[in-house]
VEXPA-860971 format. One record per atom (N, C-alpha, C, CB): z, y, x; residue in three letters; residue number from 0; atom name. Coordinates in nm, 4 decimals, decimal comma. Each point is the difference from the previous one (the first is absolute). Glycine has a CB too. Example, Ala and Ser with C-alpha at 12.3 -4.5 7.8 and 13.67 -1.06 7.14 Angstrom:
BEGIN
<r w="0,7800" v="-0,5690" u="1,3190" res="ALA" n="0" atom="N"/>
<r w="0,0000" v="0,1190" u="-0,0890" res="ALA" n="0" atom="CA"/>
<r w="0,0000" v="0,1200" u="0,0900" res="ALA" n="0" atom="C"/>
<r w="0,1246" v="-0,1173" u="-0,1892" res="ALA" n="0" atom="CB"/>
<r w="-0,1966" v="0,2223" u="0,1542" res="SER" n="1" atom="N"/>
<r w="0,0060" v="0,1190" u="0,0820" res="SER" n="1" atom="CA"/>
<r w="0,0730" v="0,1090" u="-0,0770" res="SER" n="1" atom="C"/>
<r w="-0,2145" v="-0,0628" u="0,1184" res="SER" n="1" atom="CB"/>
END
This chain:
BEGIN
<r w="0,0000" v="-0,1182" u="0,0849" res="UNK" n="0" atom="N"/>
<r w="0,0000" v="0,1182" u="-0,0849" res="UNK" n="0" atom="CA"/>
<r w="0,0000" v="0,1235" u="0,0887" res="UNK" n="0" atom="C"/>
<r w="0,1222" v="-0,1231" u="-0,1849" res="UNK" n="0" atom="CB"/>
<r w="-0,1867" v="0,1993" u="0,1573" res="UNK" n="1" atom="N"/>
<r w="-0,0284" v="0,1636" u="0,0615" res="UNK" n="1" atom="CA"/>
<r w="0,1042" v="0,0664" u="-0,0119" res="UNK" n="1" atom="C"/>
<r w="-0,2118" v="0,0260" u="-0,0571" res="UNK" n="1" atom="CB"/>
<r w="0,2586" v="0,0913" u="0,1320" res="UNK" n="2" atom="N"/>
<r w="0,1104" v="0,1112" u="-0,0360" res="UNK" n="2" atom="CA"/>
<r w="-0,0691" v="0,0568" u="-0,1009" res="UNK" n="2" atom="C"/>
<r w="0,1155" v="0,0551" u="0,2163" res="UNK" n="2" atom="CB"/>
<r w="0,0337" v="-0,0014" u="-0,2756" res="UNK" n="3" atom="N"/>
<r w="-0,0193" v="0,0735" u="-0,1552" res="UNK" n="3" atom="CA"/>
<r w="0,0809" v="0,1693" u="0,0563" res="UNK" n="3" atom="C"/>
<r w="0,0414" v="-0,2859" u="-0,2286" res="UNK" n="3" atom="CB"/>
<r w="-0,1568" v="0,3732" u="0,2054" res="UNK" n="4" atom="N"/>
<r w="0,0529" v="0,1334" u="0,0093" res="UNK" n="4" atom="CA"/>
<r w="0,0681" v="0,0672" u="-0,1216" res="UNK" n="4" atom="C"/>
<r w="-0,1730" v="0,0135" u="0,1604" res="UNK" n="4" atom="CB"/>
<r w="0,3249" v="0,0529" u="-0,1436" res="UNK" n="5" atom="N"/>
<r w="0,0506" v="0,0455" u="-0,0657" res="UNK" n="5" atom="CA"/>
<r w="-0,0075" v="0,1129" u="-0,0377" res="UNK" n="5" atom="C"/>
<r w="0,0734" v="-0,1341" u="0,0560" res="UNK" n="5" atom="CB"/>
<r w="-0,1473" v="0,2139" u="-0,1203" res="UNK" n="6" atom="N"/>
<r w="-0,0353" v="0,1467" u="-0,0706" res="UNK" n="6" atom="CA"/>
<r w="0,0717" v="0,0926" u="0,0086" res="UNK" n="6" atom="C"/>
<r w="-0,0852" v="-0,0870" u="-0,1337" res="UNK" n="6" atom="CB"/>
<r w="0,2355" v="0,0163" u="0,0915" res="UNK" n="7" atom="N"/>
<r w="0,0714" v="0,1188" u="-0,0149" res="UNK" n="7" atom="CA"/>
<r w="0,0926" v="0,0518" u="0,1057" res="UNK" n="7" atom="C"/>
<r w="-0,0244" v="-0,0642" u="-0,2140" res="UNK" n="7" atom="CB"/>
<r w="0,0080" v="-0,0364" u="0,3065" res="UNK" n="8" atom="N"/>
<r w="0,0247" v="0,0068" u="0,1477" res="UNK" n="8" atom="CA"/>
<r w="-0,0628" v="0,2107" u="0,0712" res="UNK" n="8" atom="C"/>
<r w="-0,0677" v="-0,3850" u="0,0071" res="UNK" n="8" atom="CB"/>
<r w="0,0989" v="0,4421" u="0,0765" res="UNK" n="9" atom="N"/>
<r w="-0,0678" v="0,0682" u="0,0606" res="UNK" n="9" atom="CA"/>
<r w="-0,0771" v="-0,0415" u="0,1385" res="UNK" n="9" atom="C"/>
<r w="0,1500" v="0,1303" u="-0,1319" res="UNK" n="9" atom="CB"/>
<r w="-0,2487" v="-0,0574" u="0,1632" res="UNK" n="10" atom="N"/>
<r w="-0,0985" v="-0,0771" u="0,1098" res="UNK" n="10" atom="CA"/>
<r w="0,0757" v="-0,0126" u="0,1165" res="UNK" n="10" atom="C"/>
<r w="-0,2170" v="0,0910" u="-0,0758" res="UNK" n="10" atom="CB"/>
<r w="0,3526" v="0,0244" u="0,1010" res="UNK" n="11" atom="N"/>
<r w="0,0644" v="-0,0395" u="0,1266" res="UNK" n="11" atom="CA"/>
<r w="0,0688" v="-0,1401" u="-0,0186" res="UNK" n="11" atom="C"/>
<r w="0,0381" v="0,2511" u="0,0638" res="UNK" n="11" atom="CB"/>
<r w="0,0178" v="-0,2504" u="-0,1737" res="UNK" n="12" atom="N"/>
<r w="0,0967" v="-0,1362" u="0,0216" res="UNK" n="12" atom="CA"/>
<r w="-0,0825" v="-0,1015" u="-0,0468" res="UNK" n="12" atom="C"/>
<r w="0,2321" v="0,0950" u="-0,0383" res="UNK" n="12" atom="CB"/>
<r w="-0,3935" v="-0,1379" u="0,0080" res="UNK" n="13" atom="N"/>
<r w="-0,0632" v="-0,1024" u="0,0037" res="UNK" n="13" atom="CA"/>
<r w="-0,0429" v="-0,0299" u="0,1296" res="UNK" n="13" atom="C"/>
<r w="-0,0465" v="0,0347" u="-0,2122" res="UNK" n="13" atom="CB"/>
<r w="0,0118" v="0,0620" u="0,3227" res="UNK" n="14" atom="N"/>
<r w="-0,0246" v="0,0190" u="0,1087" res="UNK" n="14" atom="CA"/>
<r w="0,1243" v="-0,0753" u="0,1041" res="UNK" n="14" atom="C"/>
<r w="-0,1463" v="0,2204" u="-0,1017" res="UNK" n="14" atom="CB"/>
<r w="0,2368" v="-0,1736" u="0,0852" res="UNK" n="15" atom="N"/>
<r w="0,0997" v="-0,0266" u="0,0821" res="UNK" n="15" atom="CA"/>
<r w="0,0463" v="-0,1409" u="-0,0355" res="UNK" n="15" atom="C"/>
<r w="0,0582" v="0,2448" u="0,0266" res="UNK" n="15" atom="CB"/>
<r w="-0,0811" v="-0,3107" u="-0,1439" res="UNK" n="16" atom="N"/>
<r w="0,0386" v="-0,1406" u="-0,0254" res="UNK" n="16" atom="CA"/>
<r w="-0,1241" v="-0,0996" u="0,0263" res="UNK" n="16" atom="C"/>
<r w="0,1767" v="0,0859" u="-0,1790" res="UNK" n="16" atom="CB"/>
<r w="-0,3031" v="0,0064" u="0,2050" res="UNK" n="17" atom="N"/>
<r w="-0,1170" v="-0,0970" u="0,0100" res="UNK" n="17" atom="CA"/>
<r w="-0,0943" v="0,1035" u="0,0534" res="UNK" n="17" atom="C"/>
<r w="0,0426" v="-0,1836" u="-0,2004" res="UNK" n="17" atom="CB"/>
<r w="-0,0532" v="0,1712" u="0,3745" res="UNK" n="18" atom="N"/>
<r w="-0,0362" v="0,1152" u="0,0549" res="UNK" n="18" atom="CA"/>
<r w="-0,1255" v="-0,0121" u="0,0291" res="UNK" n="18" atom="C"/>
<r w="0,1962" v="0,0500" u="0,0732" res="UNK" n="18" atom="CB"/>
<r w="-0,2965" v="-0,2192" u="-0,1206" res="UNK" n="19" atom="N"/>
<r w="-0,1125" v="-0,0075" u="0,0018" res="UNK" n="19" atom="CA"/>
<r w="-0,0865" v="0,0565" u="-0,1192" res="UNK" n="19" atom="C"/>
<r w="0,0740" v="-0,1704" u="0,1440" res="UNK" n="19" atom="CB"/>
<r w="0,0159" v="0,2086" u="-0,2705" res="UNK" n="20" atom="N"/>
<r w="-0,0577" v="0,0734" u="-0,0902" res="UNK" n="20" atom="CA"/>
<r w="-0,0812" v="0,1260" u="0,0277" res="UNK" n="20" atom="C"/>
<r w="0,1704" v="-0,1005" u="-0,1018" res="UNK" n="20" atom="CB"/>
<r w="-0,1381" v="0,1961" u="0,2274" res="UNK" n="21" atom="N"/>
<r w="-0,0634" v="0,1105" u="0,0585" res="UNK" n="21" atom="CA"/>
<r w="-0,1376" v="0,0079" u="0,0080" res="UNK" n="21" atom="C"/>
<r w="0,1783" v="0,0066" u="0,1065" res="UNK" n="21" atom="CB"/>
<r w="-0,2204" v="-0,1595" u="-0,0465" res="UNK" n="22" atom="N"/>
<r w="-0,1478" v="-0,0013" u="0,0727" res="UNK" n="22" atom="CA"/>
<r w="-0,0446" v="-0,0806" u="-0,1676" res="UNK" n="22" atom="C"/>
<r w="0,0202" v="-0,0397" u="0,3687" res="UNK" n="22" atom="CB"/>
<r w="0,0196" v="0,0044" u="-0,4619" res="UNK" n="23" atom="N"/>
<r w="-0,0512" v="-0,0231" u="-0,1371" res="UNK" n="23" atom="CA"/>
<r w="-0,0685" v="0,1172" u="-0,0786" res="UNK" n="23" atom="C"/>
<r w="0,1807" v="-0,1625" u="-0,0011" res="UNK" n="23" atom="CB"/>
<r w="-0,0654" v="0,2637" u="-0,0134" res="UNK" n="24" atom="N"/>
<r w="0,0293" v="0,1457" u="-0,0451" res="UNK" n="24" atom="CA"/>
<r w="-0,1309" v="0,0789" u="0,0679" res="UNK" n="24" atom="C"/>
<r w="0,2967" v="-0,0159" u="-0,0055" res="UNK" n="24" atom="CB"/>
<r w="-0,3020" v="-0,0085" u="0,1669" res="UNK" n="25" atom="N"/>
<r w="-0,0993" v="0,0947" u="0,0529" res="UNK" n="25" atom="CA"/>
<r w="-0,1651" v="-0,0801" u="-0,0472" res="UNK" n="25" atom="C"/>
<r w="0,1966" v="0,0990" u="0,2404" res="UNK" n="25" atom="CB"/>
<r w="-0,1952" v="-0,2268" u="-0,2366" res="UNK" n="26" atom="N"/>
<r w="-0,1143" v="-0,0790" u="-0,0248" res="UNK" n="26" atom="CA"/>
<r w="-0,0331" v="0,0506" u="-0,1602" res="UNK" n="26" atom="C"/>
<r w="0,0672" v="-0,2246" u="0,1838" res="UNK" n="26" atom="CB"/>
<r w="-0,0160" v="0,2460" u="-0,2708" res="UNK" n="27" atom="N"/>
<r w="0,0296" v="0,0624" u="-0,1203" res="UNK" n="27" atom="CA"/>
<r w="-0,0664" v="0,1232" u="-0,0187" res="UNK" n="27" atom="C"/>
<r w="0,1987" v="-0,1047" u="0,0058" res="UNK" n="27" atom="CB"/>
<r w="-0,2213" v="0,1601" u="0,1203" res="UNK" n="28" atom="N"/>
<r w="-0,0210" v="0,1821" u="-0,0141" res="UNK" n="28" atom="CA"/>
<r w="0,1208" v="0,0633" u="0,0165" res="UNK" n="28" atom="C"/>
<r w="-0,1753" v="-0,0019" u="-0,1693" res="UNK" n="28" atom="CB"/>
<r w="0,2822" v="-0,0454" u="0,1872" res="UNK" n="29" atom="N"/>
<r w="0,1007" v="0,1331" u="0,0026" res="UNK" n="29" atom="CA"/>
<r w="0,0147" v="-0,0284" u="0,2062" res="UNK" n="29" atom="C"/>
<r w="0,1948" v="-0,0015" u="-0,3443" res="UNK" n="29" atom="CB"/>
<r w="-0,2707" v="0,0496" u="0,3706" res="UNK" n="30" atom="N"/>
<r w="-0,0164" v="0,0083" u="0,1567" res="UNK" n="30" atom="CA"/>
<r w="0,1009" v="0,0404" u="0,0965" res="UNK" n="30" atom="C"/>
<r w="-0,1969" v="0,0440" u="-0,0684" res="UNK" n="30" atom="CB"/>
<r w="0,2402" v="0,1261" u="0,0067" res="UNK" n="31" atom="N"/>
<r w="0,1269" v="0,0373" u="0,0708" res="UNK" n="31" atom="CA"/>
<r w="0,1293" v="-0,0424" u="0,0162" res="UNK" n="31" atom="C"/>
<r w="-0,1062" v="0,1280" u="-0,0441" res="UNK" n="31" atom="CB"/>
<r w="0,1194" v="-0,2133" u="-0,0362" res="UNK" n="32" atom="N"/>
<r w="0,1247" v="-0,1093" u="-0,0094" res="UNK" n="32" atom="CA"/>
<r w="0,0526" v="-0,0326" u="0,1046" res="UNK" n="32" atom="C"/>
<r w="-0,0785" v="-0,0908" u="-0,1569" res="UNK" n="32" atom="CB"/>
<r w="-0,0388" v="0,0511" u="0,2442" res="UNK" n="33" atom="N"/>
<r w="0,0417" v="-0,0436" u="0,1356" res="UNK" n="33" atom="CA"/>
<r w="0,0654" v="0,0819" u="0,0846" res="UNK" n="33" atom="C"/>
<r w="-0,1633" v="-0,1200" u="-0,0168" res="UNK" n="33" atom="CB"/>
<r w="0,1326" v="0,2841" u="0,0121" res="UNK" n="34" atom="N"/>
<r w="0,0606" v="0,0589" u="0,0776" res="UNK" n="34" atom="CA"/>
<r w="0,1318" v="0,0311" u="-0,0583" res="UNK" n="34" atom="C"/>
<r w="-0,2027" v="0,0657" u="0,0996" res="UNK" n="34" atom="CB"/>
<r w="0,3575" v="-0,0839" u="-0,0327" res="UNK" n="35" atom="N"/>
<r w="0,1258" v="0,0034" u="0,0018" res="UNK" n="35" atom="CA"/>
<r w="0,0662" v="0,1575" u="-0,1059" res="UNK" n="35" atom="C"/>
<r w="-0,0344" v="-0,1624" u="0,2783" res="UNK" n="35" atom="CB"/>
<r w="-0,0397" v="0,2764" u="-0,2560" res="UNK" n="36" atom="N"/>
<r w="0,0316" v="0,0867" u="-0,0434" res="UNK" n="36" atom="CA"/>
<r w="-0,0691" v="0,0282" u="-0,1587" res="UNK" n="36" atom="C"/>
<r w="0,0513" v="0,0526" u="0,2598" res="UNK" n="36" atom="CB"/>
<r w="-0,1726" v="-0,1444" u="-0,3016" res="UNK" n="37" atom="N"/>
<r w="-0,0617" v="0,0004" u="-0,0867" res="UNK" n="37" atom="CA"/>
<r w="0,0775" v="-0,1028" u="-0,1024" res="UNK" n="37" atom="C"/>
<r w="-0,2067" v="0,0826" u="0,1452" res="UNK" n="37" atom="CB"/>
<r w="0,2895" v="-0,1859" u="-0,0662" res="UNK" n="38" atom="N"/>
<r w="0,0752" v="-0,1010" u="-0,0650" res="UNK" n="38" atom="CA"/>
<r w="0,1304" v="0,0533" u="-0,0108" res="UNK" n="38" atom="C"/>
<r w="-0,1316" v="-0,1841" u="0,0799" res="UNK" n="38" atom="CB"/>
<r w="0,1823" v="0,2758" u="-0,0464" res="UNK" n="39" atom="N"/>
<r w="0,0982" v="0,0978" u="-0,0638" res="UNK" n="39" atom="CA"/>
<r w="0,0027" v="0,0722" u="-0,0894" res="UNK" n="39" atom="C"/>
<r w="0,0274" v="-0,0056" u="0,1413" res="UNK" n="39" atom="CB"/>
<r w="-0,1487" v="0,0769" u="-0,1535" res="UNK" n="40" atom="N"/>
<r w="-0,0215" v="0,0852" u="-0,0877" res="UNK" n="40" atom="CA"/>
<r w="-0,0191" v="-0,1088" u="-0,1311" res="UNK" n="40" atom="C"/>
<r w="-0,1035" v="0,2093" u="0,1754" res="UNK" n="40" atom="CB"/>
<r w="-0,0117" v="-0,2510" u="-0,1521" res="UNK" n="41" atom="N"/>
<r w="-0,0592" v="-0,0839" u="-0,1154" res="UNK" n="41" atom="CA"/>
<r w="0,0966" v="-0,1305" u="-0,0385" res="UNK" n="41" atom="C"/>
<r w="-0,2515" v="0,0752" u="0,0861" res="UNK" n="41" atom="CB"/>
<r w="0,3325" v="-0,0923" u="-0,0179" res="UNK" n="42" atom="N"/>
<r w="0,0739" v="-0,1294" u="-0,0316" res="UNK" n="42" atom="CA"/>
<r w="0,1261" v="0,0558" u="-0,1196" res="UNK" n="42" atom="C"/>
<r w="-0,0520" v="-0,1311" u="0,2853" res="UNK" n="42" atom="CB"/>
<r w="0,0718" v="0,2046" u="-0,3023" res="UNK" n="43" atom="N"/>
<r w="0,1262" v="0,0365" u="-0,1145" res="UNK" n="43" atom="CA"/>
<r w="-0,0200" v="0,0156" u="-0,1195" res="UNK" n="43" atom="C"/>
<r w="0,0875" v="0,0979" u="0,1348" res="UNK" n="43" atom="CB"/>
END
């Protein structure tokens, strides 16, 4: 069975419990993800 993403989760704390989700997220189109300060902003 596949991981199941939690919605109501925020992107920092899906990130930080499953830190291969990033390069998913960027494969996705959300590109800047990857960079640390973009995953601050955007992660809350």
């Amino acid at each position: 069975m596949g991981k199941v993403v939690d919605f109501t989760k925020t992107v920092s704390e899906l990130v930080s419990e499953n830190p291969e989700i990033k390069e998913v997220l960027a494969e996705a189109g959300f590109k800047e993800i990857i960079k640390p300060m973009s995953l601050a902003v955007m992660g809350k």
